[in-house]
C-alpha positions as CSV (number, residue, x, y, z in Angstrom):
1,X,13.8,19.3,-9.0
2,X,12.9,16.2,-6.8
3,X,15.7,14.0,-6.8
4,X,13.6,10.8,-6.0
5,X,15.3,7.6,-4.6
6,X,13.4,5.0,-3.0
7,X,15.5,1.1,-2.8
8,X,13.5,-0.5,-0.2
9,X,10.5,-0.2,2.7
10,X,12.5,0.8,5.2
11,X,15.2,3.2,5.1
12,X,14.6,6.7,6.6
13,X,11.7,8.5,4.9
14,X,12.4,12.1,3.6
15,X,9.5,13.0,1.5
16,X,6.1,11.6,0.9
17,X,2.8,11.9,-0.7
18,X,0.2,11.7,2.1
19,X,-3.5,10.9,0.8
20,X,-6.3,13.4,1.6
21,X,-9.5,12.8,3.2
22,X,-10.9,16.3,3.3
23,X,-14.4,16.2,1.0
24,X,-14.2,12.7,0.7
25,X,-17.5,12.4,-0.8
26,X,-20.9,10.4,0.3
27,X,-20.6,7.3,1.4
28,X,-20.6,4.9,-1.8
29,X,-23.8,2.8,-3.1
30,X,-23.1,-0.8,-3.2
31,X,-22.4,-0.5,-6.7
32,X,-19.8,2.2,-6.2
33,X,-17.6,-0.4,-3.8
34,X,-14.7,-1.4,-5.3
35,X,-14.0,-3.9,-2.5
36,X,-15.8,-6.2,-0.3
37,X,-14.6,-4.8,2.7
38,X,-15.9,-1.6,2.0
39,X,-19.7,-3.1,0.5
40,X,-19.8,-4.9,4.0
41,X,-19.5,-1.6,5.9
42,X,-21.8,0.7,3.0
43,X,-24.9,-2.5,3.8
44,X,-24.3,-2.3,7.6
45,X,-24.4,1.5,7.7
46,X,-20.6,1.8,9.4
47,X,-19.3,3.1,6.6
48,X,-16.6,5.5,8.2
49,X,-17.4,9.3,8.5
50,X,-15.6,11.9,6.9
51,X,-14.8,13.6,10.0
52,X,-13.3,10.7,11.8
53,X,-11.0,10.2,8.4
54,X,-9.7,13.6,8.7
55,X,-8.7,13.2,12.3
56,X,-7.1,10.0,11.5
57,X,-4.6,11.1,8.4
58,X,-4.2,14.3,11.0
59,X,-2.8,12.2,13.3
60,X,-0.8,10.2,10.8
61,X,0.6,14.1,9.4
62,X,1.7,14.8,13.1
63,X,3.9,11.3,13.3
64,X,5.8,12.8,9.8
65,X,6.2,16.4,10.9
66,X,7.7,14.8,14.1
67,X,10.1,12.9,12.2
68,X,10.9,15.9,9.9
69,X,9.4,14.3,6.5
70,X,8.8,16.5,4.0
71,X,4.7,15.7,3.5
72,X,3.2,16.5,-0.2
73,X,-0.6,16.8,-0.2
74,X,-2.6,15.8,-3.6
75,X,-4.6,19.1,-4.7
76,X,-8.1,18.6,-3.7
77,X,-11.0,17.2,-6.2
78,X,-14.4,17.6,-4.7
79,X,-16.6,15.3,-3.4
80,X,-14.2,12.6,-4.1
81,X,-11.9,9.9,-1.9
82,X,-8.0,10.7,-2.5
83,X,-6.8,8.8,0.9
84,X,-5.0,5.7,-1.0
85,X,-1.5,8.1,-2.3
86,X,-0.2,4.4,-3.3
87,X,-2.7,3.2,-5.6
88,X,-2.0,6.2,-8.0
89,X,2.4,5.5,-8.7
90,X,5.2,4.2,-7.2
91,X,8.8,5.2,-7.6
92,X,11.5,2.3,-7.5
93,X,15.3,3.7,-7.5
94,X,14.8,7.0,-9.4
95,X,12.1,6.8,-11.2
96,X,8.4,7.2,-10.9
97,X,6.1,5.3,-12.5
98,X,1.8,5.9,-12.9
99,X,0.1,3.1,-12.0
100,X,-2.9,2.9,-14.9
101,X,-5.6,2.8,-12.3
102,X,-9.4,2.1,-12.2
103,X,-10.5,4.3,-15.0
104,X,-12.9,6.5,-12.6
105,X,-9.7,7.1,-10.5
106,X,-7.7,8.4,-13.4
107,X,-8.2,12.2,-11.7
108,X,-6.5,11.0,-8.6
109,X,-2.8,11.1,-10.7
110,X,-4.2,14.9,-12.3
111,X,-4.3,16.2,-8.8
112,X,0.0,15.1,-7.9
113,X,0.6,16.6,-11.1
114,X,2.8,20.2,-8.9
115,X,4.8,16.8,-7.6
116,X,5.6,15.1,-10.4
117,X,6.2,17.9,-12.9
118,X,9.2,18.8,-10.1
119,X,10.7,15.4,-11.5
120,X,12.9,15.2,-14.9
121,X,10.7,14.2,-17.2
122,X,12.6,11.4,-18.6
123,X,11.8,9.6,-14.5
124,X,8.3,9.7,-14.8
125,X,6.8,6.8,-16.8
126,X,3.7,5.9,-18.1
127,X,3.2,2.1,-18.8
128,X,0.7,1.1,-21.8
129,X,-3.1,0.6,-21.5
130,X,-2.9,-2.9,-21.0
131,X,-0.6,-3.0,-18.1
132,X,-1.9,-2.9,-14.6
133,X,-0.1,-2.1,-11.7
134,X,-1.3,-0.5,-8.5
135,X,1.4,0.8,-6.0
136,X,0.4,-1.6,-3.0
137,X,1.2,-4.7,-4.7
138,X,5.1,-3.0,-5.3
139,X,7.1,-4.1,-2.4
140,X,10.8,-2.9,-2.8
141,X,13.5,-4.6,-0.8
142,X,17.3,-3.8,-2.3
143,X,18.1,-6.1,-4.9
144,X,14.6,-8.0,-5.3
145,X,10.8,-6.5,-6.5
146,X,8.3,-8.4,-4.7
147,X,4.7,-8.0,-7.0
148,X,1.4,-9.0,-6.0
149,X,-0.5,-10.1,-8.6
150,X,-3.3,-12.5,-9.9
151,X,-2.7,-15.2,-12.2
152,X,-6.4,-16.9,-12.3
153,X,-8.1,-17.0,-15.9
154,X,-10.9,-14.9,-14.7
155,X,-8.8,-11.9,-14.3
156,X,-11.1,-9.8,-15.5
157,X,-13.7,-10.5,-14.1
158,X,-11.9,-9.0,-10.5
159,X,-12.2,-5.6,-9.2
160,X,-10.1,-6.5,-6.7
161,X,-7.3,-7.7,-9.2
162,X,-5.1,-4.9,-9.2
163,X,-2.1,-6.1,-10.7
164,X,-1.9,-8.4,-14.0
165,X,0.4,-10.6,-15.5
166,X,1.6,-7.6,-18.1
167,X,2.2,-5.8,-15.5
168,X,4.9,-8.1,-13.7
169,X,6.7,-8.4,-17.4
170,X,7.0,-4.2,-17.7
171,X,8.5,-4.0,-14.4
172,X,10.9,-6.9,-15.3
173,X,11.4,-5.3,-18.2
174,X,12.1,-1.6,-16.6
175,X,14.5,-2.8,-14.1
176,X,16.6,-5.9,-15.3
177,X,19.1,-5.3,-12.8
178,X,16.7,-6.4,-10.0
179,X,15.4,-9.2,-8.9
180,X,11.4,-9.5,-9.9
181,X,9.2,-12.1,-7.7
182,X,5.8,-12.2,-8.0
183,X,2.9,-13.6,-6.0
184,X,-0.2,-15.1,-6.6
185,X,-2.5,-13.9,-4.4
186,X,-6.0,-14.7,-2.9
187,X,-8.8,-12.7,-3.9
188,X,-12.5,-12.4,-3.1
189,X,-15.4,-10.3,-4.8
190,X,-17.1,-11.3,-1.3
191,X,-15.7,-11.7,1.8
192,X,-12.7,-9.5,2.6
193,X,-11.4,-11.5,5.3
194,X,-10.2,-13.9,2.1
195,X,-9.2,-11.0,0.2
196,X,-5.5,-10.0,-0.5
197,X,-6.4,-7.1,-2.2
198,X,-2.5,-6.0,-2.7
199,X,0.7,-7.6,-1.4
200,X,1.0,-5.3,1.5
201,X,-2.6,-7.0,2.5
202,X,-0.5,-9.8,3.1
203,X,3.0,-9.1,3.4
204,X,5.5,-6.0,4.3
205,X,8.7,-6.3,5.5
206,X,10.4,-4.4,9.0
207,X,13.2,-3.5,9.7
208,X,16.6,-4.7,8.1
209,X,15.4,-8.1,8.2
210,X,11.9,-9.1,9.2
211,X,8.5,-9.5,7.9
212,X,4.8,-9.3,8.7
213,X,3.2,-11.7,6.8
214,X,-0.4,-13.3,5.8
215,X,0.3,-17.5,4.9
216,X,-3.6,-17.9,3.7
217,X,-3.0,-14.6,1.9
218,X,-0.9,-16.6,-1.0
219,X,-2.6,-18.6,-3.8
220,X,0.8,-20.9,-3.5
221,X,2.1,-22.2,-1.1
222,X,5.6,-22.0,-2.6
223,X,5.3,-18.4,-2.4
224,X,4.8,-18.3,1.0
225,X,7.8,-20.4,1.6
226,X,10.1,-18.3,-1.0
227,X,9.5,-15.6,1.8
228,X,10.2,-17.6,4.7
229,X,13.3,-19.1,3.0
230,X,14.6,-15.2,2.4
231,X,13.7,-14.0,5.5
232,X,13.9,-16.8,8.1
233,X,10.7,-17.9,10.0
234,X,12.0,-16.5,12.9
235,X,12.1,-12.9,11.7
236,X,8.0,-13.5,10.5
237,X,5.1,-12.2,12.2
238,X,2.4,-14.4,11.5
239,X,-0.9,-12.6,11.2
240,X,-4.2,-14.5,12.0
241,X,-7.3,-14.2,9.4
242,X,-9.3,-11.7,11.6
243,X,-5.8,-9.5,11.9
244,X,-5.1,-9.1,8.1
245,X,-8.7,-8.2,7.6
246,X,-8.1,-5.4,10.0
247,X,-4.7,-4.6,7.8
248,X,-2.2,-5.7,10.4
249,X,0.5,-5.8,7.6
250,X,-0.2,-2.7,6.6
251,X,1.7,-0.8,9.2
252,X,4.3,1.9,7.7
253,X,8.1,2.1,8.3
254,X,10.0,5.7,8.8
255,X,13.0,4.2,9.1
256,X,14.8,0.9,10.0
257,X,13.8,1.1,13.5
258,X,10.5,3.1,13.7
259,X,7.2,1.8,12.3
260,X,3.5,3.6,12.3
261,X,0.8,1.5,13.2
262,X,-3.0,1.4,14.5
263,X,-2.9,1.7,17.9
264,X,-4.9,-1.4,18.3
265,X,-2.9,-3.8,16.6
266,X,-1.8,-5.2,20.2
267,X,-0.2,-8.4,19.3
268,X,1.9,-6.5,16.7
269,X,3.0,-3.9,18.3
270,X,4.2,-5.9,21.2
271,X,5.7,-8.1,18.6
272,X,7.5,-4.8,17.3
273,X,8.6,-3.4,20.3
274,X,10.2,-6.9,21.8
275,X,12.1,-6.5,18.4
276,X,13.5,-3.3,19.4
277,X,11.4,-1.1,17.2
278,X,10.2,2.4,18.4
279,X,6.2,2.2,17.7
280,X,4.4,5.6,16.8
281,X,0.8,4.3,17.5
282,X,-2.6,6.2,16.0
283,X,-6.0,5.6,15.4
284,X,-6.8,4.6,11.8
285,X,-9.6,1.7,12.3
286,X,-12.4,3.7,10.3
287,X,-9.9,4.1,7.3
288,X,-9.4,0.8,7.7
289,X,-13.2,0.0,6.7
290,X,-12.2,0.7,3.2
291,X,-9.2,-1.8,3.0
292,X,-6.7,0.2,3.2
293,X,-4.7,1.3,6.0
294,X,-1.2,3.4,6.6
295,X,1.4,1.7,3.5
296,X,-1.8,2.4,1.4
297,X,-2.5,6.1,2.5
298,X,1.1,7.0,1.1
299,X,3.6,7.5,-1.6
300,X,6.9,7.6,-0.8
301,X,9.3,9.6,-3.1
302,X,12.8,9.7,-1.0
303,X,14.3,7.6,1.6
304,X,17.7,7.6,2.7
């Protein structure tokens, strides 16, 4: 059985879900996109290649079986893109819940089934049809759940609203010994450099007590502050508009002191290293064309 425990973002990883990008499928028609990011590359033909995927998620395998993580692989679907492990679940403390996805992604959960029938059964939750919840807008930091959601009336009318109001209330409801926070984030059908399209678009903490952070990335400005208030603005990175388009805060922490990031993130990584943090640098800017980068590519099951 997999014992899962996961309290926060940055305690040593043990064991993960890592996303496949083998037989990823052709590249999307503009009606396929679920994002802007990704219909701005499909119309100006840089939609990233297969090929230059696979080395990329590689490269991010070889930084895990450095580290000794213990790397689960979802069984392959054909002709289909599996890189984004966190869309699909989450597991806060001991427990596992499946995030009720875009309906055409539903086969993306069938395909971790050999990981999740190695959990006790009574671990692994299903929320109702009406709750939304995708894994990138659940940000775990000890006592508190930070939740990126989207409280405009037009909801609905959002692909790129990933996380609704019901969805805040189950998690609240799940875990009433934590602390739930939610955010109101900025979304756009059309330009992605205005589109938070989860939390960790904007926001992810480092470390034992700092942050990368997006300010413009927050419908409220309250909610910006909140963080700044828990965290101190001292401990923030403060990511320009052009840097959280290119995912800046979605770097991915091995433990306290060692975070993965794209290799040409060179403000942040400086930023990191001046911190004291041990960078593992890679090339992941064509994944990033889909907006999504390394906290999106994985699931995390055990930490320390």
């Amino acid at each position: 059985m997999l014992q899962l425990n996961v309290q926060n973002e940055t305690s040593r990883l043990r064991a993960v879900v890592l996303g496949l990008a083998i037989n990823n499928g052709p590249t999307p028609t503009i009606e396929e996109a679920y994002d802007p990011k990704s219909l701005e590359h499909i119309l100006a033909g840089t939609y990233p290649l297969e090929s230059d995927m696979v080395k990329e998620m590689e490269a991010f395998s070889a930084v895990f079986q450095k580290y000794n993580v213990t790397v689960f692989r979802p069984h392959l679907i054909e002709n289909y893109n599996q890189i984004f492990a966190r869309d699909i679940g989450f597991v806060i403390d001991d427990i596992f819940v499946k995030a009720n996805i875009l309906p055409d992604r539903e086969r993306e959960l069938d395909a971790i089934n050999y990981i999740t029938d190695q959990i006790d059964p009574i671990k692994v939750i299903r929320p109702p049809e009406e709750v939304h919840i995708e894994g990138g807008d659940v940000m775990l930091w000890n006592d508190y759940i930070f939740m990126g959601t989207y409280k405009g009336s037009d909801y609905k009318d959002y692909i790129t609203a990933r996380t609704n109001w019901q969805g805040v209330e189950f998690i609240r409801n799940l875990f009433p010994n934590k602390i739930v926070k939610e955010f109101d984030l900025v979304k756009s059908k059309i330009e992605a450099r205005d589109n938070a399209l989860h939390l960790d678009c904007c926001f992810q903490p480092v470390g034992v007590d700092k942050g990368i952070i997006y300010k413009q990335g927050f419908r409220e400005e309250s909610d910006y502050l909140f963080l700044v208030k828990l965290f101190g603005k001292e401990n923030l990175f403060h990511i320009k508009r052009n840097e959280m388009y290119n995912m800046n805060s979605n770097v991915f922490s091995l433990a306290p002191n060692v975070v993965v990031s794209e290799r040409k993130f060179k403000r942040l990584n400086k930023w990191l290293r001046e911190n004291e943090f041990t960078v593992e640098e890679i090339p992941y800017a064509e994944i990033a064309k889909q907006e999504g980068l390394l906290r999106c590519s994985t699931l995390p099951l055990i930490r320390d």
